[in-house]
N, C-alpha and C positions, 0 to 999 in steps of 0.2 A: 643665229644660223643664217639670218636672212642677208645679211652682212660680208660675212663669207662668200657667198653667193655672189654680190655682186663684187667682191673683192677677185674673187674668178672670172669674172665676164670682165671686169674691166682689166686684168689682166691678158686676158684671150685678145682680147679688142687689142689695146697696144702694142700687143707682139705681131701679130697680124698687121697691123699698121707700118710696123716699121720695117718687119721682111717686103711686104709692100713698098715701099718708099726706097729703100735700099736695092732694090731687084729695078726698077722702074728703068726701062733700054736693055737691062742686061737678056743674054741669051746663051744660056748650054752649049750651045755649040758654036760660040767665036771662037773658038783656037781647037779645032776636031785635032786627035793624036794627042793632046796635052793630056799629063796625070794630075786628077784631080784628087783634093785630099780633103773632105770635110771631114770637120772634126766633134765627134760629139762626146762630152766628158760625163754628162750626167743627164739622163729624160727622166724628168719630174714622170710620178704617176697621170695624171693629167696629161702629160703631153704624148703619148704612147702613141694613141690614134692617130696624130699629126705624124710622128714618129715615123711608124708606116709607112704614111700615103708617099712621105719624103723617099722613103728609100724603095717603094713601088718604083715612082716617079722616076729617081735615080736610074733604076737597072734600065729603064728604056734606052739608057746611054753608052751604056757600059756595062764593062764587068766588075765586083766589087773583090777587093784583093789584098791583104792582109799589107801593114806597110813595112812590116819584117820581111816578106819576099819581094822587097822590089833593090834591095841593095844586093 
């Protein structure tokens, strides 16, 4: 069980690390008017709360909008 656990944390940790690293200069709003498309295929249960806070985070920017209405 215990093991698990830390097979969790140190997965948290790496992902966090590398969105970290990856993000590091960038900023939301270098090209305002651009459509933007993340793409999410599957949230582990574990990742939900994170999940969230991303697309909280998101709406501050915009609007969220199906990508069947935009052709």
């Amino acid at each position: 069980m215990a093991h698990v656990l830390l097979a969790e944390h140190a997965r948290d940790f790496s992902r966090n690390a590398a969105v970290t690293l990856l993000s590091a200069g960038r900023s939301i709003n270098r090209n305002p008017g651009w459509l933007r498309f993340p793409n999410h295929h599957l949230v582990f249960d574990d990742e939900r709360k994170g999940f969230a806070r991303q697309l909280d985070y998101l709406q501050k920017f915009g609007n969220f909008i199906f990508i069947g209405s935009v052709v």
